[in-house]
C-alpha positions in Angstrom: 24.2 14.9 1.6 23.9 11.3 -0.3 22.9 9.9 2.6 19.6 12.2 2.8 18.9 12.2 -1.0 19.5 8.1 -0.3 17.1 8.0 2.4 14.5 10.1 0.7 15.0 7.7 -2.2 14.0 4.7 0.2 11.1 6.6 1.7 9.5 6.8 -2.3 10.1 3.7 -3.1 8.5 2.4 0.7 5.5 4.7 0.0 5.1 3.8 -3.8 5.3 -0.6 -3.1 2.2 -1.9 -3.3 3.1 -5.6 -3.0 0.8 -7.0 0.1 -1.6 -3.9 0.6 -4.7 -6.2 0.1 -2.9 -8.4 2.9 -2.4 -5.5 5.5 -6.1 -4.3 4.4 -8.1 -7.8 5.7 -5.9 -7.5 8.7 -7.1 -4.1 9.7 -10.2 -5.2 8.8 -10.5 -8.3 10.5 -8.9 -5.6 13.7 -11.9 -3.4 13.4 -14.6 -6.4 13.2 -12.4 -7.9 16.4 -12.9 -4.6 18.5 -16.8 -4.3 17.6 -17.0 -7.7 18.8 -15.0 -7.7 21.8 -17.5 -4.4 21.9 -20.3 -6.2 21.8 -19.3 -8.7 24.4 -18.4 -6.5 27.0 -21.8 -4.4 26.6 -24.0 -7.8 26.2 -26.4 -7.2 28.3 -27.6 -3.6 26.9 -27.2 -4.3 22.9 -29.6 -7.4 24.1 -32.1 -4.8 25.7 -32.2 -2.4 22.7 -32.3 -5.4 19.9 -35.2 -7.0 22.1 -36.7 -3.6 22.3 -36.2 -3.0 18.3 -37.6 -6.4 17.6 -40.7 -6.4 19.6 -41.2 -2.5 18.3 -41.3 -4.4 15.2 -43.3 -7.6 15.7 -46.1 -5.6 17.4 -46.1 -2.8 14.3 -49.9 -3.0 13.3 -51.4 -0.5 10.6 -53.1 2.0 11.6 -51.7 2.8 15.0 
């Protein structure tokens, strides 16, 4: 029974330590902007259609039409 009350002891203590969250944070961050990007890359071709669509949908806007 010392061993569990022990255990859950660790488990608080685990759960409470905030010593190197903002380190873990910019490396799931940096994992998410490394996905979008790898993304990106593999879908190149398309994203480059629809921005060149958006941008031209853009650049020929005139007022009034």
């Amino acid at each position: 029974m010392k061993t569990i009350a022990k255990t859950k002891q660790a488990f608080r203590n685990f759960h409470r330590d905030e010593r190197g969250l903002e380190a873990l944070q910019i490396v799931m961050i940096l994992g998410i902007a490394a996905v979008v990007l790898l993304f990106v890359k593999a879908k190149w071709p398309s994203v480059k259609d629809w921005a060149d669509t958006l941008i031209n949908s853009v650049t020929s806007f005139t007022e009034g039409s």
